[in-house]
C-alpha positions as CSV (number, residue, x, y, z in Angstrom):
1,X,-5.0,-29.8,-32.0
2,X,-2.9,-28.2,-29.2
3,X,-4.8,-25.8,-27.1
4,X,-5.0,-22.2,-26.9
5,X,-3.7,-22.6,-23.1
6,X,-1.5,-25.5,-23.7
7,X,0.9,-23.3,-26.2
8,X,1.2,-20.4,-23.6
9,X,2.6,-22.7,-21.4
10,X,4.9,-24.7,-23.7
11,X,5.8,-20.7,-24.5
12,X,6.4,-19.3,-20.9
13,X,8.5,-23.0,-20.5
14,X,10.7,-21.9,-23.2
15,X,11.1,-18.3,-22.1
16,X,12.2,-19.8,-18.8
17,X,15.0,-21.5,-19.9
18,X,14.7,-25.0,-18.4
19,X,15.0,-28.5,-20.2
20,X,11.4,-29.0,-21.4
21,X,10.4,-32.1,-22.7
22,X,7.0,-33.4,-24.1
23,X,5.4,-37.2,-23.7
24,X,2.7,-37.8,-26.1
25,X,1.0,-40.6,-27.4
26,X,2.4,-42.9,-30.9
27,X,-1.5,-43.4,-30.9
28,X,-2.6,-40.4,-32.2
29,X,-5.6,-40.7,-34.8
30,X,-3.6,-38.2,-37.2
31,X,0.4,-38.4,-36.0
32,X,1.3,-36.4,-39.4
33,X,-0.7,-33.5,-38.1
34,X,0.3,-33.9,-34.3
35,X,3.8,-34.0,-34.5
36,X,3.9,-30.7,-37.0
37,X,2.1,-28.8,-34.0
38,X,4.2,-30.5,-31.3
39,X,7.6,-29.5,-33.6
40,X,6.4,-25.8,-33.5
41,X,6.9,-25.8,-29.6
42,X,10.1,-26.1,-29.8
43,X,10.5,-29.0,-26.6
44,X,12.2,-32.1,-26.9
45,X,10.0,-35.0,-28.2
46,X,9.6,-38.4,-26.5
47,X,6.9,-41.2,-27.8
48,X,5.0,-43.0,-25.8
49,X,2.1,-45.9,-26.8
50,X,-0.9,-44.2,-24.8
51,X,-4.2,-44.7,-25.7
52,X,-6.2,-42.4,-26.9
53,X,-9.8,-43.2,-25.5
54,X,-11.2,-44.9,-21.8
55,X,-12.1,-48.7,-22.3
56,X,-12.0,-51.6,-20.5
57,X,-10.1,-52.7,-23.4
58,X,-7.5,-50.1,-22.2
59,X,-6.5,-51.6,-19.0
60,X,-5.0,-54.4,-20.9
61,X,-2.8,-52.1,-22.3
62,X,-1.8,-49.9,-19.2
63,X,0.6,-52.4,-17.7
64,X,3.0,-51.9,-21.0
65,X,1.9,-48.1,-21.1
66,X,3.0,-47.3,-17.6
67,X,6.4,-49.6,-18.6
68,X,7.1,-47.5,-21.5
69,X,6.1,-44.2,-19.5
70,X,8.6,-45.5,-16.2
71,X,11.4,-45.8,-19.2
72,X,11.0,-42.7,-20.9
73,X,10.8,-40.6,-17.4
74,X,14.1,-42.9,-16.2
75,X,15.7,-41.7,-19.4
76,X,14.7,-37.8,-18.9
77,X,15.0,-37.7,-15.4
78,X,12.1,-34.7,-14.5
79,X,12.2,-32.4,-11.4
80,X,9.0,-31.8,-12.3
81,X,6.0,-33.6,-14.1
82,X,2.6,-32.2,-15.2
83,X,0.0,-34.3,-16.8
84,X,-3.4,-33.6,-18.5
85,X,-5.8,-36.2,-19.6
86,X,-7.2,-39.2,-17.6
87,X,-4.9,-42.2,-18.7
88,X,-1.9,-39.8,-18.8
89,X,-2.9,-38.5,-15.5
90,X,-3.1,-42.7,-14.5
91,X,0.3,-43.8,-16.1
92,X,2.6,-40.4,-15.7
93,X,1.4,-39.5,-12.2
94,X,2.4,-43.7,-11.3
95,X,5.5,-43.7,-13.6
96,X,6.6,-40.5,-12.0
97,X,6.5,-41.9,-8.8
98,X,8.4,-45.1,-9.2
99,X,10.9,-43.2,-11.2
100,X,11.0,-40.9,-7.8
101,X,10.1,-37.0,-9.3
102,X,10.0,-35.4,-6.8
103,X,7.1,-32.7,-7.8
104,X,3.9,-34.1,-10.1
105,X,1.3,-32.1,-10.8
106,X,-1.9,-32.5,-12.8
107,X,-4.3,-30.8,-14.9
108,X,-8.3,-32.2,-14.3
109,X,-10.6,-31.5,-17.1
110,X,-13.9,-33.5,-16.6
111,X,-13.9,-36.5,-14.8
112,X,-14.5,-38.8,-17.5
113,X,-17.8,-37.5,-18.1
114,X,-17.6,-37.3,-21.8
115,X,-16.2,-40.4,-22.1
116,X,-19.4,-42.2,-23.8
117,X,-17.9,-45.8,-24.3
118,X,-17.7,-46.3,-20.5
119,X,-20.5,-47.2,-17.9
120,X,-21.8,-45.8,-14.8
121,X,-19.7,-48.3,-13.4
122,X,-16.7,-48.0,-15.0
123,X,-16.7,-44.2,-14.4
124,X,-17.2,-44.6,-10.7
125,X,-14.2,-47.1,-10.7
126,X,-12.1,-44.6,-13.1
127,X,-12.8,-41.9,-10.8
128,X,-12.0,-43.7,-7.8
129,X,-8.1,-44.5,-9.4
130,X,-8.5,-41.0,-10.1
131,X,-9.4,-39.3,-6.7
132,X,-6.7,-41.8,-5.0
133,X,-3.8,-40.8,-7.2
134,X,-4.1,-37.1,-5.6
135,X,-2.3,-38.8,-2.6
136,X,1.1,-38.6,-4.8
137,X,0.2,-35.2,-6.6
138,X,1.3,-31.9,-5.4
139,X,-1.3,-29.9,-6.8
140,X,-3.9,-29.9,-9.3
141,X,-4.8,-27.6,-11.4
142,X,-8.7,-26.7,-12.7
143,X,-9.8,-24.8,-15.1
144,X,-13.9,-24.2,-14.5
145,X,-15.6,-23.9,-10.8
146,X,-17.8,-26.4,-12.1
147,X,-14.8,-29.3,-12.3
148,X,-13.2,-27.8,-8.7
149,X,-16.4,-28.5,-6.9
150,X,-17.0,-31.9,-8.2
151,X,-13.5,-32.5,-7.3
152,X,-13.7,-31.5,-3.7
153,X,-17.2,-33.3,-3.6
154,X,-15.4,-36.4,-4.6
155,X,-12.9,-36.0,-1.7
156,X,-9.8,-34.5,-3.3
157,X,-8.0,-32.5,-0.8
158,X,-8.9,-28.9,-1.3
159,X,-5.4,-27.8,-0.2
160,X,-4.0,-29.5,-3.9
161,X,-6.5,-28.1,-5.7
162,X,-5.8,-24.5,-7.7
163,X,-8.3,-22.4,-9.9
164,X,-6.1,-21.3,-12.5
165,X,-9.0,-20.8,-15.8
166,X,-8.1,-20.4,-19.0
167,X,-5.8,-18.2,-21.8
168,X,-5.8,-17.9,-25.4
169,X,-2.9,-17.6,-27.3
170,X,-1.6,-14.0,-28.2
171,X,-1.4,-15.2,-31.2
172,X,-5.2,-15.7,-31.5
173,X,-6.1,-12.7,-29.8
174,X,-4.1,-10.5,-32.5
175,X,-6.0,-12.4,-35.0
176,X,-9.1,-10.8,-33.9
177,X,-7.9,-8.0,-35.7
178,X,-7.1,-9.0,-38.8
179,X,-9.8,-8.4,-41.8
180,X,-9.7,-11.6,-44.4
181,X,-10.7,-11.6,-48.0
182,X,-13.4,-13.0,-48.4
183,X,-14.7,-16.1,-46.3
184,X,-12.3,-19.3,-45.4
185,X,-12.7,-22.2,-47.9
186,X,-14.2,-24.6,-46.1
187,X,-16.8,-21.9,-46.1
188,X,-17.0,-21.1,-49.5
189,X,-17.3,-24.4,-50.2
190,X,-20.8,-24.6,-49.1
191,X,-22.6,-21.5,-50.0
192,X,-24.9,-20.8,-52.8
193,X,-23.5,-16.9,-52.5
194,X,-22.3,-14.1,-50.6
195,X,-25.7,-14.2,-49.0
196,X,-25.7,-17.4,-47.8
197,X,-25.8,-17.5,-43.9
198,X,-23.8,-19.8,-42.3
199,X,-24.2,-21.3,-38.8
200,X,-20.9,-22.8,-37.6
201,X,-19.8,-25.5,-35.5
202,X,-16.3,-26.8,-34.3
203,X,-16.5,-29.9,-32.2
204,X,-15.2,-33.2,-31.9
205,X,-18.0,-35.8,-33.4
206,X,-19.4,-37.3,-30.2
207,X,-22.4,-38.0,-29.1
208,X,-22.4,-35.5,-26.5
209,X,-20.9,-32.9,-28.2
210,X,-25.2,-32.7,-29.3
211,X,-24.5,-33.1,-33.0
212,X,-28.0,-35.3,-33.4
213,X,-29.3,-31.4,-32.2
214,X,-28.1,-29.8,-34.5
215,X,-29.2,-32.2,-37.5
216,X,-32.7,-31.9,-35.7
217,X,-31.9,-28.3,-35.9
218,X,-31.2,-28.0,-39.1
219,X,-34.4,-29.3,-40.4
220,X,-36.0,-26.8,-39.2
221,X,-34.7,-24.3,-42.1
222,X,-34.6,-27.0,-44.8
223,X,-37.9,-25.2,-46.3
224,X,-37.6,-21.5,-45.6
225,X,-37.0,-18.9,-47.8
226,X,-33.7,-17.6,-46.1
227,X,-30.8,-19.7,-47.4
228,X,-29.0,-21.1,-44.2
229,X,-26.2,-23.7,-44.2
230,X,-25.5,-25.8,-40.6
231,X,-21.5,-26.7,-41.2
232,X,-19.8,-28.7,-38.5
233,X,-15.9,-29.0,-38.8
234,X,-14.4,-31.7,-36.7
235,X,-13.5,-35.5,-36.3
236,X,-14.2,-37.9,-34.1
237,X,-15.6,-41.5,-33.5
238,X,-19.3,-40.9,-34.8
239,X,-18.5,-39.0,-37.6
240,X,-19.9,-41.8,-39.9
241,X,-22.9,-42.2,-37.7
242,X,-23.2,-38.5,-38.6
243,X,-22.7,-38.5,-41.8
244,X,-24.8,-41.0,-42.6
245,X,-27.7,-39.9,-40.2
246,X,-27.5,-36.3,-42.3
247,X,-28.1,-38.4,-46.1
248,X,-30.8,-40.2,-44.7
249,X,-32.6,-37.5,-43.6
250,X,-31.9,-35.9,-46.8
251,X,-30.1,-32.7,-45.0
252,X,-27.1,-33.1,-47.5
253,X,-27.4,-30.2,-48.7
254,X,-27.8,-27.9,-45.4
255,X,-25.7,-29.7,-43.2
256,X,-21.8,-29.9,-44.1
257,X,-19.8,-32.6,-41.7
258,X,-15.8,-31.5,-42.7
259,X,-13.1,-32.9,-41.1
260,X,-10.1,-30.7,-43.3
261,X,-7.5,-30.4,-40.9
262,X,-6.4,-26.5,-40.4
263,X,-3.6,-25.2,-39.1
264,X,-3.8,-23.0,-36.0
265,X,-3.0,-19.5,-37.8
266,X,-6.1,-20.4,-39.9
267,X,-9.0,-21.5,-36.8
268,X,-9.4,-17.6,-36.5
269,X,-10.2,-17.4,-40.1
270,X,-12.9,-20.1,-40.0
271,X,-14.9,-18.5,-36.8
272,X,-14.9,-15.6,-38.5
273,X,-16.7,-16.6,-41.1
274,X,-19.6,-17.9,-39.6
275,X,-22.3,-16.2,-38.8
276,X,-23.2,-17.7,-36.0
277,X,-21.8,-20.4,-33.7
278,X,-23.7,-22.8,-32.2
279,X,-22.7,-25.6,-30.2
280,X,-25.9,-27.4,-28.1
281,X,-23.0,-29.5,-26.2
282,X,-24.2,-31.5,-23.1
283,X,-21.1,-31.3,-21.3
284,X,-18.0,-28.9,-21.4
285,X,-14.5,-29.7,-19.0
286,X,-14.5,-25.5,-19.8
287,X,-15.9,-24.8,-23.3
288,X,-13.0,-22.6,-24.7
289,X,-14.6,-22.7,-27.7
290,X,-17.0,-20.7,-27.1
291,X,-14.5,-18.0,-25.6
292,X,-12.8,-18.5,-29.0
293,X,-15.9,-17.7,-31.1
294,X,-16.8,-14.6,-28.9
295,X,-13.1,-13.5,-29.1
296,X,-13.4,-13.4,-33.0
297,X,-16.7,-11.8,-32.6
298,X,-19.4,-14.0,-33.2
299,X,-22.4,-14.4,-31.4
300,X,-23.0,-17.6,-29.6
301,X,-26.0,-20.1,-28.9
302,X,-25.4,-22.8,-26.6
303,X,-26.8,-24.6,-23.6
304,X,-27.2,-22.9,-20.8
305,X,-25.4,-25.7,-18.7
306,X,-22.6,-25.2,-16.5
307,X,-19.5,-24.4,-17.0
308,X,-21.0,-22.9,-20.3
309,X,-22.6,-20.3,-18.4
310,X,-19.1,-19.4,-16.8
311,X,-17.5,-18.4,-20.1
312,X,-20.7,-17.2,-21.9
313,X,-22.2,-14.3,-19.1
314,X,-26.0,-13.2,-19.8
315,X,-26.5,-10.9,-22.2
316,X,-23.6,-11.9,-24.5
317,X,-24.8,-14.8,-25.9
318,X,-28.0,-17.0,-26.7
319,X,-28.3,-19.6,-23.4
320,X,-31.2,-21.7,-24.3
321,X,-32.3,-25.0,-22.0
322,X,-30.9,-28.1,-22.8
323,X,-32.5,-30.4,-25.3
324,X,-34.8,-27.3,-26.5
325,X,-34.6,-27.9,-30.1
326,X,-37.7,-25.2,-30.6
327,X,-36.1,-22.5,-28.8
328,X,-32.5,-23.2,-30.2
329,X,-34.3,-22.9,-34.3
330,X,-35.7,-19.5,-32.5
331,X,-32.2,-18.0,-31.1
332,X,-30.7,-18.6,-34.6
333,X,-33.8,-17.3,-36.3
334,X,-33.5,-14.4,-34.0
335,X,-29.7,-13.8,-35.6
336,X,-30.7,-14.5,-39.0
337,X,-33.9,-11.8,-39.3
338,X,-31.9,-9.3,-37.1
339,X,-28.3,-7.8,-38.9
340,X,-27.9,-5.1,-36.3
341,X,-28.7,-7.3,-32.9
342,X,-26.3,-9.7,-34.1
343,X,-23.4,-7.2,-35.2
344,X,-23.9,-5.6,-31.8
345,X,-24.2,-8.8,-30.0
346,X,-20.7,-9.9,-31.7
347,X,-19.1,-7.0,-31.0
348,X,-19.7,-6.9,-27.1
349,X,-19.1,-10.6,-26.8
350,X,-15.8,-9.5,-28.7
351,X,-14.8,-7.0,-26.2
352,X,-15.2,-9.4,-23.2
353,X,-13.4,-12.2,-24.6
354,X,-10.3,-9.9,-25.6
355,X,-10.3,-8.5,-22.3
356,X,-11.5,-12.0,-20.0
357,X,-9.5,-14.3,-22.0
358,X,-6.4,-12.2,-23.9
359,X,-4.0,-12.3,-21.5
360,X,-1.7,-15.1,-20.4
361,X,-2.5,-15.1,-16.4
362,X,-3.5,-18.4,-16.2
363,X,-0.7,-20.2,-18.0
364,X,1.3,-18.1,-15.8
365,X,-0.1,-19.5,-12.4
366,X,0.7,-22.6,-14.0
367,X,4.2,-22.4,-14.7
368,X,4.8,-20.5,-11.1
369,X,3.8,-23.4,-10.0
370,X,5.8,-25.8,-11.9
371,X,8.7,-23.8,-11.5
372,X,8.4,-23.5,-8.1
């Protein structure tokens, strides 16, 4: 799914008038779905065999990667290149070279840190690639404090490095105002009735995304008297660990894994009906997500981690320790025995996200800076 900041961009891009083009990957797990979002940004649309996850594995493929990347640039021939993601940071940012761009530029998000499949090893040696391909970058663009320092700790030039945060889509933000009948679907789909209390999650199914925590969660409420539903929308490669780790315990029917895709103009619709939205991730390149939620006006429980703790400020949102499976069940018993606290929590997280996040600032520091 293309990102709340990545379609100001592709929009301010257009507005500008210059010949935009978009690289992405023939790899995608659902291409269908990808290229119907990519086709509503308007840019010309070039294919390109990346991977799609960090593996040893993938190194064998990188050679023919950064071939088919070289020809594809040769072809376009860029003033300018920006890439986001580790191996299209590796591949574009080389390709781009060779071809001779004159201008490359790259977005950081999280320094491979929630790439499971790899080692301590193997991250250190990725990062290493990494930090040394700053020497033919312009500038790099973060979007969290946490990921700048890390990157100036690992000996990136601070001089390339820009703080630029994060945007949601206008398109989003006037969401926030619309009133829908009834709940979304997906929703629906899960509840015994309209008193049914749903506790809502939207991640990718990894590991670290603390999905075991919420199942661990969840059990928590299996025999209380208050009829709560745990439903976690997303894809990923543990869903089937998930899924099956949910019938075993014999959570079924409280915890609802979905995977339906949704179109954008219907996300808004889905956070809003939750309840609550909870997310116990252990690590975050921003956490927009959580500024998403907030923005639609639901109240939030998550770990009180960093960068989390950059887009979720005290007092408008439940911060609990990480791995604190007790206090987590007690923040969301908190929202469930208390209608008014959580109406009035949702509606001041509601009014900081519109006015933190509802603007298009940071894509615009962005494409100043692509556009020279």
């Amino acid at each position: 799914m293309i990102s709340n900041f990545g379609r100001n961009i592709s929009d301010l891009l257009q507005e500008s008038g210059c010949d935009y083009h978009i690289i992405y990957s023939s790899e995608q797990t659902n291409k269908k779905v990808a290229l119907e979002e990519l086709g509503e940004l308007e840019a010309q649309l070039h294919e390109c065999p990346i991977p799609q996850f960090m593996a040893v594995s993938t190194i064998i493929k990188l050679p023919w990667t950064l071939m088919k990347f070289y020809l594809v640039l040769r072809k376009i021939k860029p003033d300018v290149i920006y890439t986001r993601g580790t191996l299209v940071g590796f591949v574009g940012r080389i390709a781009a070279k060779l071809v001779g761009v004159k201008r490359i530029y790259h977005h950081q998000d999280d320094f491979l840190h929630r790439e499971e499949q790899l080692g301590s090893f193997q991250k250190w040696l990725f990062r290493k690639v990494d930090v040394s391909l700053t020497k033919i970058t312009n500038k790099i663009f973060f979007v969290s404090d946490t990921i700048l320092k890390e990157a100036i700790d690992s000996g990136i030039d601070q001089q390339k490095c820009i703080m630029v945060g994060h945007d949601l889509h206008p398109k989003f933000v006037a969401s926030a105002k619309n009133i829908y009948e009834g709940r979304h679907p997906i929703v629906e789909a899960i509840m015994n009735d309209r008193n049914t209390f749903v506790v809502g999650s939207i991640a990718r199914i990894e590991d670290f995304k603390g999905i075991d925590t919420i199942i661990s969660v969840a059990h928590h409420f299996k025999n209380v008297d208050t009829d709560v539903k745990f439903l976690i929308r997303g894809n990923g490669s543990k869903r089937e660990k998930y899924q099956a780790k949910i019938r075993e315990e014999g959570l079924g029917n409280i915890v609802h894994l979905v995977s339906d895709y949704l179109p954008a103009n219907e996300i808004p619709w889905l956070f809003k009906s939750f309840d609550v939205f909870f997310l116990p991730t252990r690590r975050e390149g921003f956490g927009m997500v959580f500024a998403e939620a907030m923005c639609m006006g639901r109240p939030v429980v998550g770990p009180k981690i960093y960068p989390v703790v950059e887009v979720v400020p005290e007092g408008l949102g439940y911060l609990i320790e990480p791995e604190n499976t007790l206090a987590y069940v007690e923040a969301i018993k908190d929202i469930v025995q208390n209608e008014a606290k959580r109406n009035a929590l949702g509606h001041k997280a509601k009014e900081y996200a519109l006015e933190r996040w509802g603007k298009k600032s940071s894509a615009e520091q962005v494409v100043n800076v692509l556009l020279g």
